[in-house]
Backbone as XML, in Angstrom:
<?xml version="1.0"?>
<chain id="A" units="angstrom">
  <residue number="1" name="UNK">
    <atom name="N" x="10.290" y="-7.804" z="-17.167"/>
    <atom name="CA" x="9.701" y="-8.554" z="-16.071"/>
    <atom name="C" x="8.358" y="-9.086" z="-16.539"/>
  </residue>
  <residue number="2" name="UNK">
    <atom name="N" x="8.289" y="-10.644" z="-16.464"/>
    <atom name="CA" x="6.955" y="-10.993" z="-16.976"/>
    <atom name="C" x="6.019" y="-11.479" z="-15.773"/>
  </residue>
  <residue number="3" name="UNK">
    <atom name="N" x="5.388" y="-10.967" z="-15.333"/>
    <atom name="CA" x="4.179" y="-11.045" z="-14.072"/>
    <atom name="C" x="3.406" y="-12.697" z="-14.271"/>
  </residue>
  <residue number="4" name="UNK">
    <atom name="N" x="3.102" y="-13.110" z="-13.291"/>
    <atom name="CA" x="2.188" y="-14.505" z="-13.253"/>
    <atom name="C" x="1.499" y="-14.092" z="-12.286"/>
  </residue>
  <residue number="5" name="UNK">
    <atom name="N" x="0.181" y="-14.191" z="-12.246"/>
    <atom name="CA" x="-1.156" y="-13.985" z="-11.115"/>
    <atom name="C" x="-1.171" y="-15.592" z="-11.028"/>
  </residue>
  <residue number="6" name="UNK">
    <atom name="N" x="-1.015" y="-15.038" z="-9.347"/>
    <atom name="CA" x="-1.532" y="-16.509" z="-8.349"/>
    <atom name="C" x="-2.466" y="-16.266" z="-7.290"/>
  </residue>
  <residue number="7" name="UNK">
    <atom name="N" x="-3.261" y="-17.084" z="-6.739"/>
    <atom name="CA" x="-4.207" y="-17.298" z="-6.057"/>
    <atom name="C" x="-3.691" y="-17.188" z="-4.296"/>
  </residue>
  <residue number="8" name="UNK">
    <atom name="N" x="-1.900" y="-17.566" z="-4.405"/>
    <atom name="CA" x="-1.660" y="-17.627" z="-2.754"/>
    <atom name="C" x="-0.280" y="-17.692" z="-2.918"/>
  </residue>
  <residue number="9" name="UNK">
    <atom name="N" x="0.081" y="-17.309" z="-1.951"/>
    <atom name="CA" x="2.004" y="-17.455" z="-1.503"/>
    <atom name="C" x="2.570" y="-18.644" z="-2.224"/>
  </residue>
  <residue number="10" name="UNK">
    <atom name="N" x="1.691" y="-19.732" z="-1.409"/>
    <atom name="CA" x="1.867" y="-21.443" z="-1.260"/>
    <atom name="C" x="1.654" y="-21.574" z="-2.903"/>
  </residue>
  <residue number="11" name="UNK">
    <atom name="N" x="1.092" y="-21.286" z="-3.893"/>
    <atom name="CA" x="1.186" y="-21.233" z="-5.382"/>
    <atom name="C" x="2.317" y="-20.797" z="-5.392"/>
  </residue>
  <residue number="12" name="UNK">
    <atom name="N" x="2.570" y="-19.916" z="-5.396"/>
    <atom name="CA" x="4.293" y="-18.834" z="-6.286"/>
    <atom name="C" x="4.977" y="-20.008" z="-5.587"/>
  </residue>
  <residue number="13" name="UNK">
    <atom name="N" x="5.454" y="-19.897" z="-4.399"/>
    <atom name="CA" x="6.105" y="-20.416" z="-3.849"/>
    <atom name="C" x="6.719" y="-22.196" z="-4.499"/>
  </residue>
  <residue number="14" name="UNK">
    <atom name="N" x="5.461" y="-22.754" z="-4.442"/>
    <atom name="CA" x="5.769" y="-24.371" z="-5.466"/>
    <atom name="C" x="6.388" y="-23.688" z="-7.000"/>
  </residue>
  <residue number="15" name="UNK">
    <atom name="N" x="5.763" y="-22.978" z="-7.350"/>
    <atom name="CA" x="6.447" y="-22.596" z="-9.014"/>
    <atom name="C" x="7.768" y="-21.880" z="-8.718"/>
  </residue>
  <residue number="16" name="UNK">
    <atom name="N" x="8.158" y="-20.971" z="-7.783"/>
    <atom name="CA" x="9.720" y="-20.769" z="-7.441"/>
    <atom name="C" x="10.345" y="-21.905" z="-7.446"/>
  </residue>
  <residue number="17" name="UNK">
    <atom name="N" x="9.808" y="-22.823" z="-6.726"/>
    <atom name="CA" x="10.773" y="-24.362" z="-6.195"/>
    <atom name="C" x="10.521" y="-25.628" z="-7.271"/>
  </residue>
  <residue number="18" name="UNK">
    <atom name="N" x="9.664" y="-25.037" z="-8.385"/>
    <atom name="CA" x="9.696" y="-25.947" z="-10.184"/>
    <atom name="C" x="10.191" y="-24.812" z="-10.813"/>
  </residue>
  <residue number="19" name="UNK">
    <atom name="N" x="10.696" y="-23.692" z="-10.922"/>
    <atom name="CA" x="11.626" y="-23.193" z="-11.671"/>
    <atom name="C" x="10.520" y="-22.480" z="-12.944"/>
  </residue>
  <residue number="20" name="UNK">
    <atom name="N" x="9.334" y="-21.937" z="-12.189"/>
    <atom name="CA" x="8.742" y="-21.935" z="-13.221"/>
    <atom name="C" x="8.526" y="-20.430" z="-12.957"/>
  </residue>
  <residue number="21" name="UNK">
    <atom name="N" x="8.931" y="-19.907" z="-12.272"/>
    <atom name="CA" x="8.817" y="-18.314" z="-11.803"/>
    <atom name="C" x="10.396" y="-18.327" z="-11.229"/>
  </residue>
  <residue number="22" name="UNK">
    <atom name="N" x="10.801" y="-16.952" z="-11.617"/>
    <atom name="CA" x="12.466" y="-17.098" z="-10.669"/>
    <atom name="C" x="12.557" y="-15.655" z="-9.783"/>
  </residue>
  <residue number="23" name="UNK">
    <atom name="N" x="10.827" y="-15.222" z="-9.175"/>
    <atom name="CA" x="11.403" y="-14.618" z="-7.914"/>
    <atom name="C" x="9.900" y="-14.438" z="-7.722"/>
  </residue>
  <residue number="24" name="UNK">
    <atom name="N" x="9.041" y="-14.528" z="-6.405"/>
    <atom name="CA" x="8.147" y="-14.089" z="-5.987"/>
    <atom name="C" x="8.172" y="-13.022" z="-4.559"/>
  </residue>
  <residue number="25" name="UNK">
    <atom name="N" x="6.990" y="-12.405" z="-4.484"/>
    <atom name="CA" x="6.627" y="-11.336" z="-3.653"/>
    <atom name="C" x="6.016" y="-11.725" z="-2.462"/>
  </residue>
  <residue number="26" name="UNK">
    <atom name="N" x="6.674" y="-11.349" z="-1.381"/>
    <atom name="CA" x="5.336" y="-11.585" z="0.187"/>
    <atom name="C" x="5.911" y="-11.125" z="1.348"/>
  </residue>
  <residue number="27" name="UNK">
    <atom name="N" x="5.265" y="-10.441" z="2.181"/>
    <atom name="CA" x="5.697" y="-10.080" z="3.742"/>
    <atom name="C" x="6.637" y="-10.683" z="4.074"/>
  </residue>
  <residue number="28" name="UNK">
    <atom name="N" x="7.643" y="-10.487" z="4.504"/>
    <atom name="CA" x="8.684" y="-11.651" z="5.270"/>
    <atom name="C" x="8.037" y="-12.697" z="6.385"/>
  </residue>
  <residue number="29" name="UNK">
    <atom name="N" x="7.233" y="-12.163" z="7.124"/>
    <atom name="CA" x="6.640" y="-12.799" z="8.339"/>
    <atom name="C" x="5.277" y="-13.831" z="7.711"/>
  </residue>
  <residue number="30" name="UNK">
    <atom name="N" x="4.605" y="-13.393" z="6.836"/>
    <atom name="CA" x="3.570" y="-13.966" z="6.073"/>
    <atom name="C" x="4.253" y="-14.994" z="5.607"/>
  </residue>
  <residue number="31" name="UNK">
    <atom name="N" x="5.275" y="-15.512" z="4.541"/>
    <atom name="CA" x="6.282" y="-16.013" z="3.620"/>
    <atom name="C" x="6.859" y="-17.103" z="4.948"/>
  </residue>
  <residue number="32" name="UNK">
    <atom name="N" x="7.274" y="-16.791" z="6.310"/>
    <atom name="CA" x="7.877" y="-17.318" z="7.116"/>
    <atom name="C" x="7.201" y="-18.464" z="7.620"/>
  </residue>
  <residue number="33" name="UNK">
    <atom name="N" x="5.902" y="-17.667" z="7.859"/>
    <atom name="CA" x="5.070" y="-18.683" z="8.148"/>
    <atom name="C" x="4.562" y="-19.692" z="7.654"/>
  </residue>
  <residue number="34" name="UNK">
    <atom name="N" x="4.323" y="-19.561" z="6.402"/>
    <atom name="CA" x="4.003" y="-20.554" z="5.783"/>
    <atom name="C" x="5.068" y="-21.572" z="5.097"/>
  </residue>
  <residue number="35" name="UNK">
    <atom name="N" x="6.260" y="-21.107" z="5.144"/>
    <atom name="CA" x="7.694" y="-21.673" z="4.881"/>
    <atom name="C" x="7.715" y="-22.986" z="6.236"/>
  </residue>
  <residue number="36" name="UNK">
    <atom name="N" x="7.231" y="-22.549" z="7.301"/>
    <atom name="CA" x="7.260" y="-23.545" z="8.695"/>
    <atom name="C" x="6.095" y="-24.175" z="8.664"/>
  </residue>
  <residue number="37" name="UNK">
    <atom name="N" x="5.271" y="-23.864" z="8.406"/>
    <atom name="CA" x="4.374" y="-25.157" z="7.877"/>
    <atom name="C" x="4.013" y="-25.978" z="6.365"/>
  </residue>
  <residue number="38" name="UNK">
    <atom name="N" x="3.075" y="-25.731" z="5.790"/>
    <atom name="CA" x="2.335" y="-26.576" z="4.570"/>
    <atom name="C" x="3.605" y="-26.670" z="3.630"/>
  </residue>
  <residue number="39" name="UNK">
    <atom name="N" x="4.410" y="-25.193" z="3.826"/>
    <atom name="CA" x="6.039" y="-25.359" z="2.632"/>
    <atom name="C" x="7.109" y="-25.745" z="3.237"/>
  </residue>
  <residue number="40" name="UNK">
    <atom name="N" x="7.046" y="-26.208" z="4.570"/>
    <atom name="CA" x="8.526" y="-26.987" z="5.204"/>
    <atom name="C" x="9.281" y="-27.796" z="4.095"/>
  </residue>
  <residue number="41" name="UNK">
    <atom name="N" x="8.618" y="-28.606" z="3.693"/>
    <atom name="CA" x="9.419" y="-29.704" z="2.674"/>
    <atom name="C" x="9.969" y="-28.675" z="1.418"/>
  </residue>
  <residue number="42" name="UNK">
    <atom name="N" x="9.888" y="-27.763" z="1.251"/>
    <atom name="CA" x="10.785" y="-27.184" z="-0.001"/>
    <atom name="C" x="11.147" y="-25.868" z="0.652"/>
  </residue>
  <residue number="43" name="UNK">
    <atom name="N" x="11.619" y="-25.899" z="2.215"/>
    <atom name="CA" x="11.906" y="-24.373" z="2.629"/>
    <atom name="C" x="13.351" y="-24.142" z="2.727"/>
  </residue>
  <residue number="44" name="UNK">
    <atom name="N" x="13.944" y="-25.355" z="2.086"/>
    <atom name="CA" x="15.648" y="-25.119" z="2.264"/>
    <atom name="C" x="16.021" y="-24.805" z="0.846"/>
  </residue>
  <residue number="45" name="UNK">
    <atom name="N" x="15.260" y="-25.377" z="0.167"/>
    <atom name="CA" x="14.896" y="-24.960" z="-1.127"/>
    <atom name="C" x="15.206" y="-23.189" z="-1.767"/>
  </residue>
  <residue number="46" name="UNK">
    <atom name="N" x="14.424" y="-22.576" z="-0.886"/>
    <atom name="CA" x="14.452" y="-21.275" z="-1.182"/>
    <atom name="C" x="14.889" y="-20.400" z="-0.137"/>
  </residue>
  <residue number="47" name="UNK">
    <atom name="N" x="14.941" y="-18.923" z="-0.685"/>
    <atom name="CA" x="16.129" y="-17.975" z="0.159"/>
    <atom name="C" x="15.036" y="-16.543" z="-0.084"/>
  </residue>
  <residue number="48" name="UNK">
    <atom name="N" x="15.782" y="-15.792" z="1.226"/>
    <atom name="CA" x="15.060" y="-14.215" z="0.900"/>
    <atom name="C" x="15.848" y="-13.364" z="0.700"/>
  </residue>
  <residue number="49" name="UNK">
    <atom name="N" x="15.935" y="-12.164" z="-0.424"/>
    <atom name="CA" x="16.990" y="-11.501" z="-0.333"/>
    <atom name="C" x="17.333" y="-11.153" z="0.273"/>
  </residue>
  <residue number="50" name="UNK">
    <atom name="N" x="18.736" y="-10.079" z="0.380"/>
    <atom name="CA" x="19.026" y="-9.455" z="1.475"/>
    <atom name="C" x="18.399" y="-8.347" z="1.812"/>
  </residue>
  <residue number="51" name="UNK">
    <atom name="N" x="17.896" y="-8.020" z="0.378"/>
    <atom name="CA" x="17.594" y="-6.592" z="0.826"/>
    <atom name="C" x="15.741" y="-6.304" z="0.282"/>
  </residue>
  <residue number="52" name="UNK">
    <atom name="N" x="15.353" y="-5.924" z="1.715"/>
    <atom name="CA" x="13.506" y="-5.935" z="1.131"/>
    <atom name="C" x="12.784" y="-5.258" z="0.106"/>
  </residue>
  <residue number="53" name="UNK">
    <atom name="N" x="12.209" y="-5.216" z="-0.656"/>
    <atom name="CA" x="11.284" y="-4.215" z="-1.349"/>
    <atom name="C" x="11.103" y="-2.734" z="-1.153"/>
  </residue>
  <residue number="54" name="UNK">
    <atom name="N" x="10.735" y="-3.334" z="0.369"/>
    <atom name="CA" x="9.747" y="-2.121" z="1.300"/>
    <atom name="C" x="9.543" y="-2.667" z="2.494"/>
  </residue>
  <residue number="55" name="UNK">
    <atom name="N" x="9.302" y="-1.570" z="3.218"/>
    <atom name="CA" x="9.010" y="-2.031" z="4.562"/>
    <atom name="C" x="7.953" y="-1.051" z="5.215"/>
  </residue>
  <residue number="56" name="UNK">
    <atom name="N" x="7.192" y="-1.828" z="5.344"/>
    <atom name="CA" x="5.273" y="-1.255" z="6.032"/>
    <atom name="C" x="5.175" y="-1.569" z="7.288"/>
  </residue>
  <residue number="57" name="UNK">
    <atom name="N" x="4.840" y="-0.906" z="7.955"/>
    <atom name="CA" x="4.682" y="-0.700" z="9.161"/>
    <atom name="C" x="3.272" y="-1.985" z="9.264"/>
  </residue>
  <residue number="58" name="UNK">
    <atom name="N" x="2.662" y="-2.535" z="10.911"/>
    <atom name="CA" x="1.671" y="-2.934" z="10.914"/>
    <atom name="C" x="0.616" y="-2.301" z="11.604"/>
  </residue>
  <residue number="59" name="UNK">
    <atom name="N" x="-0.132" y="-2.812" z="10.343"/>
    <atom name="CA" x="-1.737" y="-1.697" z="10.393"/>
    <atom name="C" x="-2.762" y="-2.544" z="11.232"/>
  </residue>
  <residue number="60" name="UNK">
    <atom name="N" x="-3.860" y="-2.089" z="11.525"/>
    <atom name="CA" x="-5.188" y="-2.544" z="11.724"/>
    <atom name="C" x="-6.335" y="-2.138" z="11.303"/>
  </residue>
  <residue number="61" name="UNK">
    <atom name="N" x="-6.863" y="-2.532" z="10.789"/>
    <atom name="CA" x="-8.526" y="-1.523" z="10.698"/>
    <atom name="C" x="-9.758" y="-1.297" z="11.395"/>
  </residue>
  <residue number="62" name="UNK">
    <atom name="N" x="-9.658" y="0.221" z="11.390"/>
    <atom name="CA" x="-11.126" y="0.191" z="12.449"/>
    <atom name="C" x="-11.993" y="0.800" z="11.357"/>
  </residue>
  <residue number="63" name="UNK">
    <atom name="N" x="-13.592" y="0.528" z="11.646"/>
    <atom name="CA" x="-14.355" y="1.199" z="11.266"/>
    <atom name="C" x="-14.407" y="2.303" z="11.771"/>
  </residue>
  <residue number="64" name="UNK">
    <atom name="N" x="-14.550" y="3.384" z="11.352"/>
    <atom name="CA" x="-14.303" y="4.964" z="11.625"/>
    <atom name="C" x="-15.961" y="5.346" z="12.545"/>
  </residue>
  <residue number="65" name="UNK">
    <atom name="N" x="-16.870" y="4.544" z="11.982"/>
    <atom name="CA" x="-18.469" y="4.934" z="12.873"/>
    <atom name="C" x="-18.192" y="4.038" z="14.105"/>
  </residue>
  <residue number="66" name="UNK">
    <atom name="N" x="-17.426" y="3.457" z="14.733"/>
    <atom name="CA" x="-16.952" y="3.070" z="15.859"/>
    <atom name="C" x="-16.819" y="4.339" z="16.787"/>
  </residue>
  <residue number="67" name="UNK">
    <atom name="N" x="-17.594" y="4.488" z="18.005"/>
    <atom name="CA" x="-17.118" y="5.496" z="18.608"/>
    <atom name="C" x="-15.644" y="6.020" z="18.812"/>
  </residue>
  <residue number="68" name="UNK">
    <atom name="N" x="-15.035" y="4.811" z="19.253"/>
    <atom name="CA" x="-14.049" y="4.797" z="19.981"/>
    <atom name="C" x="-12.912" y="4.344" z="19.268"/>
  </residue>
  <residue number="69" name="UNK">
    <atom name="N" x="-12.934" y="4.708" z="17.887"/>
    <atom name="CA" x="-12.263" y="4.433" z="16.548"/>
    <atom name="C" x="-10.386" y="4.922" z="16.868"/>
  </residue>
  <residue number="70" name="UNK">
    <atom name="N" x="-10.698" y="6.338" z="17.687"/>
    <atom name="CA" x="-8.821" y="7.111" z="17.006"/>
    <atom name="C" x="-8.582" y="6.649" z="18.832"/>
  </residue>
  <residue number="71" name="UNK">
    <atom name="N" x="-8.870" y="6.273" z="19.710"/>
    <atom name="CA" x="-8.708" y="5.751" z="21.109"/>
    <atom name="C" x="-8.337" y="4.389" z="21.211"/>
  </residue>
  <residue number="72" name="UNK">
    <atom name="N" x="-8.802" y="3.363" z="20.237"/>
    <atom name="CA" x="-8.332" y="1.677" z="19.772"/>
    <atom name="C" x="-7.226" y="1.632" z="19.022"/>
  </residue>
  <residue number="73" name="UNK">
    <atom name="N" x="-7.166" y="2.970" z="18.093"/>
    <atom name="CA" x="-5.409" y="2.756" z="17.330"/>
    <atom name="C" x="-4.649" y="3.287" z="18.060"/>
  </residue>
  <residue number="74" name="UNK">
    <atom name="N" x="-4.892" y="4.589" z="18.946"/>
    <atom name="CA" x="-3.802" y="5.391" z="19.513"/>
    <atom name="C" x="-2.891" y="3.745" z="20.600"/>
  </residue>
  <residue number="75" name="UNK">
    <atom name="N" x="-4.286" y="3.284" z="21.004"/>
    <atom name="CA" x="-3.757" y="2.082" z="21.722"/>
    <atom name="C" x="-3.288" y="0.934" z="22.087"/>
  </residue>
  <residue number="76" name="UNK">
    <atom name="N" x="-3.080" y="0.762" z="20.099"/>
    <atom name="CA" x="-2.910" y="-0.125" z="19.511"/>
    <atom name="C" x="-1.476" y="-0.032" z="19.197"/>
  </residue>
  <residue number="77" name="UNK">
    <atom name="N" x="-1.243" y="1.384" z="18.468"/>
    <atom name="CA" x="0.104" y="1.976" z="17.988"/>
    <atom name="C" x="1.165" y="1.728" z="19.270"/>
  </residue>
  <residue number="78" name="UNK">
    <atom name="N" x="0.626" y="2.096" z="20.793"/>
    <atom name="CA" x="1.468" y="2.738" z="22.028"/>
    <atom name="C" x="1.816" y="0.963" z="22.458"/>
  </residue>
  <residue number="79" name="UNK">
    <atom name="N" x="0.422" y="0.087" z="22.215"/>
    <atom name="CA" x="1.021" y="-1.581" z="22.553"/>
    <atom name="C" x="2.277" y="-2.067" z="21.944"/>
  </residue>
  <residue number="80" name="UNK">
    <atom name="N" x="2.199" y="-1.415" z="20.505"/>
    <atom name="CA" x="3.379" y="-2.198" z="19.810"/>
    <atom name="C" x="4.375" y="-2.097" z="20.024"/>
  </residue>
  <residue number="81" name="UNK">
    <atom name="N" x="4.629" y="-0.480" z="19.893"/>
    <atom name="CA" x="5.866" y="0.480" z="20.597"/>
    <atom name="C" x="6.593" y="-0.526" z="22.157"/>
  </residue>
  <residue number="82" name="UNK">
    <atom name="N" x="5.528" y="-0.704" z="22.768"/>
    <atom name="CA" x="5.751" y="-1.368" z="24.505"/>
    <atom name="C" x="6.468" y="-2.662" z="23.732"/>
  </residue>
  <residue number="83" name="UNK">
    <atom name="N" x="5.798" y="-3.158" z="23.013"/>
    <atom name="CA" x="5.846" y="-4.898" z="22.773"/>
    <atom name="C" x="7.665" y="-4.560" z="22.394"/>
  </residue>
  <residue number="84" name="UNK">
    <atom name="N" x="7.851" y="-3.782" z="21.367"/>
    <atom name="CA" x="8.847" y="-4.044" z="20.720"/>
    <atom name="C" x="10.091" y="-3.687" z="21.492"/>
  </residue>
  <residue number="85" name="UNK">
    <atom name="N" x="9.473" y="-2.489" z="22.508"/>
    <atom name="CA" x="10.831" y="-2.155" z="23.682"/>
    <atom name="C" x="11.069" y="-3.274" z="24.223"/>
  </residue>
  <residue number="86" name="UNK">
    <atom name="N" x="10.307" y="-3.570" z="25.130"/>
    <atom name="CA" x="10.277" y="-5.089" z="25.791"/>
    <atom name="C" x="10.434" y="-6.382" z="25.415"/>
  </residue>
  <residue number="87" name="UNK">
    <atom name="N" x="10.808" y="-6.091" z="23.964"/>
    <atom name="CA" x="10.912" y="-7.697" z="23.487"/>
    <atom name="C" x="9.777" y="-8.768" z="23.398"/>
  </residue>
  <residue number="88" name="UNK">
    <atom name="N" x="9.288" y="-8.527" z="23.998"/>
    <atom name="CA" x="8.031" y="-9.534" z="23.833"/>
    <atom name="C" x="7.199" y="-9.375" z="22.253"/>
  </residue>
  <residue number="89" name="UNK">
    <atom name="N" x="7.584" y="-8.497" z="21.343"/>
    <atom name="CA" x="7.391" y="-8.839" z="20.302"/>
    <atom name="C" x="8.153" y="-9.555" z="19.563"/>
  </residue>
  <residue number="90" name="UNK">
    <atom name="N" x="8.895" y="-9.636" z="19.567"/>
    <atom name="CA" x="10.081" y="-10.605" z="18.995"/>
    <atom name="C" x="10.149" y="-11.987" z="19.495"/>
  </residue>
  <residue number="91" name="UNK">
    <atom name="N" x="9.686" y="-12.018" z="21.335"/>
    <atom name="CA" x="9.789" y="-13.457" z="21.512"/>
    <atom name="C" x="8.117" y="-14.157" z="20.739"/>
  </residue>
  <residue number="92" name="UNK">
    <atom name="N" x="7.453" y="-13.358" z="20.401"/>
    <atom name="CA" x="6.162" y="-14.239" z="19.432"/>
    <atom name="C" x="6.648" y="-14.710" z="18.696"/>
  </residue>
  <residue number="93" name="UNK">
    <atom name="N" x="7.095" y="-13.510" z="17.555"/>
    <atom name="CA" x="7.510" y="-14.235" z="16.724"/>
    <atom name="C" x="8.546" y="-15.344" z="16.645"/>
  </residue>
  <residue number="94" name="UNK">
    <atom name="N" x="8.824" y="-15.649" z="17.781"/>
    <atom name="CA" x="10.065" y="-16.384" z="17.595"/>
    <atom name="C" x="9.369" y="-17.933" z="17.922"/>
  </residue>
  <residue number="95" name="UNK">
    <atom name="N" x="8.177" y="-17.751" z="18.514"/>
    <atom name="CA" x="8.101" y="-18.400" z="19.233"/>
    <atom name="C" x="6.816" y="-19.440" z="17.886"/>
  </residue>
  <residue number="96" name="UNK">
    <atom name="N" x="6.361" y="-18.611" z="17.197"/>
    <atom name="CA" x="6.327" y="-19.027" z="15.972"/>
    <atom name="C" x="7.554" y="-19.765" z="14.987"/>
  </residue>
  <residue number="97" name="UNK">
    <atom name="N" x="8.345" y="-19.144" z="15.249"/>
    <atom name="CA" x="9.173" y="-19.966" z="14.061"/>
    <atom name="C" x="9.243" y="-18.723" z="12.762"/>
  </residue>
  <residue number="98" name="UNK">
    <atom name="N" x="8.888" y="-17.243" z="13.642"/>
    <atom name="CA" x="9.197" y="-16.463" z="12.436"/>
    <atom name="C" x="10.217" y="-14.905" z="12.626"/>
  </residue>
</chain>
């Protein structure tokens, strides 16, 4: 495997679609997004495997000298949980185009 350092998605991404790299790395949802905009014109172009790398949960960061530091994630974690029962996380993204 021979590695190429790039500066952004939207780099790999043009050198996937000139044949000059034959597989790059990125979030599915990150990759999506930018596939629906600035990379529309070469997004039929390219494909995602079937099968992911990895799969990471989504984080946030708090500063820990924040009082109210483990009370903003606990409430952060319990939003997503809601979002994703309810669907309303899925209709964002959808509603994005991702």
């Amino acid at each position: 495997l021979y590695k190429v350092g790039v500066g952004s998605f939207e780099s790999a991404a043009r050198m996937l679609q000139a044949k000059r790299v034959e597989l790059t790395l990125e979030d599915e949802i990150v990759a999506r997004y930018h596939l629906g905009r600035e990379l529309s014109g070469i997004r039929d172009e390219l494909e995602f495997v079937g099968q992911p790398l990895s799969e990471n949960g989504l984080h946030i960061l708090i500063r820990r000298s924040h009082p109210q530091h483990q009370a903003i994630a606990e409430a952060f974690n319990q939003a997503i949980v809601a979002m994703r029962a309810d669907g309303s996380y899925a209709a964002i993204l959808q509603r994005h185009g991702l």
